[in-house]
C-alpha positions in Angstrom: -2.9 62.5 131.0 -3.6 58.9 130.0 0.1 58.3 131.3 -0.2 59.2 134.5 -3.8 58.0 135.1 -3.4 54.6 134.3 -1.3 53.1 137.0 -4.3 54.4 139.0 -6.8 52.6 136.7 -4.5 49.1 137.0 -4.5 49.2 140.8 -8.3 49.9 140.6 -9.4 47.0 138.5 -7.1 44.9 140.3 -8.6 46.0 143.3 -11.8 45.2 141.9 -10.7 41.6 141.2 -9.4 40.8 144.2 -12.8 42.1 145.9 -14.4 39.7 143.4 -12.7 36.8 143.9 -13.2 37.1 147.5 -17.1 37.4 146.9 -17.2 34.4 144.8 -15.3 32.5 147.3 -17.6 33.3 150.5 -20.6 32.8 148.2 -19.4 29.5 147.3 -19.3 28.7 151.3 -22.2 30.6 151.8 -20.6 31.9 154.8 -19.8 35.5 156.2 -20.0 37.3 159.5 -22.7 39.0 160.7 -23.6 40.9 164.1 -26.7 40.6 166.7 -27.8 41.8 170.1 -24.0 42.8 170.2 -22.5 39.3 169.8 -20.5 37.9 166.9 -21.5 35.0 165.0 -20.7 33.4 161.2 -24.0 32.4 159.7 -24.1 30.1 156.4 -27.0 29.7 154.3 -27.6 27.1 151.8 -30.2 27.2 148.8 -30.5 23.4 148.4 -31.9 23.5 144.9 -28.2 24.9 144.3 -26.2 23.4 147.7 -26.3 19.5 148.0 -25.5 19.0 151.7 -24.4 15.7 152.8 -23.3 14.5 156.1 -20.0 12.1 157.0 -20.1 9.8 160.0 -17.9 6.8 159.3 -15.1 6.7 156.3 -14.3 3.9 154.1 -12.6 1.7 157.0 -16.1 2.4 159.2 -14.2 4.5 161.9 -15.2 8.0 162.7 -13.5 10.7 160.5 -13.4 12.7 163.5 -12.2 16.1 161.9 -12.3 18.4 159.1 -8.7 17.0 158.1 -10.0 13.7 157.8 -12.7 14.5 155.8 -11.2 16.4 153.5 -8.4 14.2 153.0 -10.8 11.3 151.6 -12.6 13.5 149.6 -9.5 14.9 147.5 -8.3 11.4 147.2 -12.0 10.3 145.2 -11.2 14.2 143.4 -14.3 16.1 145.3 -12.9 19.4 147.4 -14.6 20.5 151.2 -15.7 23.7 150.6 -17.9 24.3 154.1 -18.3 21.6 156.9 -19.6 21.8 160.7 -20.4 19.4 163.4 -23.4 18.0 163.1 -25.1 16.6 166.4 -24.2 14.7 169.8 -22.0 11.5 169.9 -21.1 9.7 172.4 -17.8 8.9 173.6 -16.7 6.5 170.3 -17.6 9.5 168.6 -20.9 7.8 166.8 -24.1 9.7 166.9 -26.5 9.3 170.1 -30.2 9.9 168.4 -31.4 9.4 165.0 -29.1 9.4 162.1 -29.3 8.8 158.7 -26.7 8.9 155.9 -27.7 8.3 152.3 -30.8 6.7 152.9 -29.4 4.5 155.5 -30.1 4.5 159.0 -27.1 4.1 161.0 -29.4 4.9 164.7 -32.2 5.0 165.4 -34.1 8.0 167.4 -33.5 8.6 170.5 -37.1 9.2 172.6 -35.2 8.4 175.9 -35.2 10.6 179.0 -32.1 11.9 180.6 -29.2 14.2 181.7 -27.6 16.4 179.3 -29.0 18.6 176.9 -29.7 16.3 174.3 -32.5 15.1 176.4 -33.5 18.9 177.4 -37.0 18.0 175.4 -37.8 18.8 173.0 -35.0 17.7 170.7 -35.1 17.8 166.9 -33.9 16.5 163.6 -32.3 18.2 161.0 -33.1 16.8 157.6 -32.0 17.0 153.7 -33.8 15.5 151.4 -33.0 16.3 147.5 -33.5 19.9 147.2 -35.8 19.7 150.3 -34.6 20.1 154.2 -35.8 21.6 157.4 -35.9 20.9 161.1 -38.4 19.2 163.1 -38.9 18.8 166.8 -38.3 14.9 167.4 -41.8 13.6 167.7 -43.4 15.7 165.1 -40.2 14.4 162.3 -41.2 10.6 163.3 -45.1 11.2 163.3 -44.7 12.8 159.5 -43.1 8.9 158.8 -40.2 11.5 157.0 -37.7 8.9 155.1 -34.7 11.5 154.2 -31.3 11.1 152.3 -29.6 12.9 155.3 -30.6 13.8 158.9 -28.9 13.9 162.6 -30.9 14.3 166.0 -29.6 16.6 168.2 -31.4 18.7 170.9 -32.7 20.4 172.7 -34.7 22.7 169.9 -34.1 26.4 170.3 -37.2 27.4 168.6 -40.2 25.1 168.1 -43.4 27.0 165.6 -41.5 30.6 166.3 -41.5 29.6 170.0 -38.3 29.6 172.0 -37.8 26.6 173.9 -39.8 27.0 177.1 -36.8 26.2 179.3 -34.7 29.2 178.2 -33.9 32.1 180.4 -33.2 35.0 178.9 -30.9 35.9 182.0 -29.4 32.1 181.8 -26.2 32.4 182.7 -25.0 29.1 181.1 -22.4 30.7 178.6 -21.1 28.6 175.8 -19.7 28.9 172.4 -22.3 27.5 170.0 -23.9 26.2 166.8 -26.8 25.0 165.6 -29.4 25.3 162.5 -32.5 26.8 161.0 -34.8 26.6 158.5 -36.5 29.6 157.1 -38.2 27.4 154.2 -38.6 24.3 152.4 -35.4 24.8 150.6 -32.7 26.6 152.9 -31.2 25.8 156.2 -28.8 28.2 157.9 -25.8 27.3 160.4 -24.6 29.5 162.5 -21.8 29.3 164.8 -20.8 32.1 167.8 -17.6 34.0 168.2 -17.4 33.9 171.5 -20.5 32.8 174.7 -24.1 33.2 174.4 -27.2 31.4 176.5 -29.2 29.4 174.7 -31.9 32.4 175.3 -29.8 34.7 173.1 -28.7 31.8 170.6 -32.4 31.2 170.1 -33.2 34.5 169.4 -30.6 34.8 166.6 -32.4 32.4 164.5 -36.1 33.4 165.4 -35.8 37.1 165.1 -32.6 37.6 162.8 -32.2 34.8 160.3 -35.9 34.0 160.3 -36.2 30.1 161.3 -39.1 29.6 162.6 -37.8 26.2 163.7 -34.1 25.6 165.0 -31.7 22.9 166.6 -29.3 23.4 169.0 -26.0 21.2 167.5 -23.6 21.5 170.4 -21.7 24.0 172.5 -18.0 24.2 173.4 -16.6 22.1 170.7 -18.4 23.9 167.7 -16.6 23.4 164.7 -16.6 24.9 161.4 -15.0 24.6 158.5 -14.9 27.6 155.9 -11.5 28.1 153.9 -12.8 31.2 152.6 -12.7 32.8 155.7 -9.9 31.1 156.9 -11.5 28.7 159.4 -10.4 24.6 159.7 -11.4 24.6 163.8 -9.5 21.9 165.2 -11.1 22.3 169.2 -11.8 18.3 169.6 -12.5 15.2 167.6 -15.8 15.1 166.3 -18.8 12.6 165.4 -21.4 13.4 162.4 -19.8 16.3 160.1 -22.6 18.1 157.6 -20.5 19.2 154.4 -20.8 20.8 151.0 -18.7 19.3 148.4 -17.8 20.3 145.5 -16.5 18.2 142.4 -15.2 16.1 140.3 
């Protein structure tokens, strides 16, 4: 019997091996799918007592990287490896951020409080912010009223949920139907990115992040050229060139 029973037991634990190898791999880009109201989405959650976030605006020449490729390019050649990475707010058309942005304690811009077309200027808009082990999102004036001095944030807008509240100017029969991302954050210490499979309203993408993953705050990042990078589930999107880039790294 043990013959004939262990080709079964080889093709089993390498089964199992290959099933683990392909956990470890989405846990390390905290990344999978998931599914809500009937529309498809990849949602990736960072612990950032474990996940150091960073965002990339300008490389070491002080042009725009401009796409995952880029990025990940300069980081192999200074030995670090992309291991997630998505757009991370509006830019204009030299592909530099439009509102608030800050990059390793720096400010590149300042915020933006104007009025105007578009919906970055669909108030209210928001920061999303990393600081240390700390991050969250804030609606605009609330983030510059705390005097909040982070590593990393980004201003994008307009909010999709502001104190468990969906943005008053949603419809939840808007027919304005894009592909897009954004982010949330259901504590001190984790934001989540999420990213649609196909078009939702900003009514529906709201409600993912209020009444699935839990945020009782959330940005809207953009729509139509939403971007993510995930090699573990075989994602490098490559829809436009892009402005800030939020990225996990891993190594040396």
């Amino acid at each position: 019997m043990m013959p004939a029973n262990r080709p079964r037991r080889t093709v089993w634990f390498w089964a199992l091996a290959v099933v683990g190898l392909l956990a470890a791999g989405r846990a390390e880009a905290g990344c999978a799918p998931e599914r809500f109201e009937g529309a498809d989405y990849v949602v990736c959650r960072f612990d950032l007592r474990e996940d150091r976030l960073r965002l990339f605006s300008l490389d070491a020449a002080g042009e725009p990287y401009g796409s995952f490729g880029a990025l990940s390019a300069a980081l192999a050649g200074r030995g670090e490896r992309l291991v997630f990475a998505m757009n991370a707010g509006m830019y204009d058309e030299a592909l530099r951020p439009i509102g608030l942005y800050v990059e390793r304690g720096v400010m590149q811009h300042k915020a933006n409080r104007r009025d105007g077309p578009g919906n970055f200027h669909l108030k209210p808009n928001g920061v999303f912010f990393i600081d240390g082990d700390r991050g969250g999102v804030l609606e605009t004036e609330a983030f510059l009223d705390r005097r909040l001095k982070p590593q990393f944030a980004s201003q994008s807008g307009p909010m999709l949920v502001v104190d468990g509240a969906i943005h008053p100017k949603f419809s939840a029969t808007g027919t304005s139907l894009q592909r897009r991302n954004g982010v949330g954050a259901p504590d001190d210490h984790t934001l989540v990115f999420a990213i649609s499979e196909g078009f939702v309203n900003f009514h529906s993408f709201a409600r993912l992040f209020r009444d699935h993953l839990g945020c009782p705050d959330a940005l809207f990042l953009d729509g139509s050229i939403s971007s993510l990078y995930a090699p573990d589930l075989g994602r490098s999107d490559g829809f436009a060139p892009l402005g800030p880039i939020v990225a996990l790294v891993r190594g040396p």
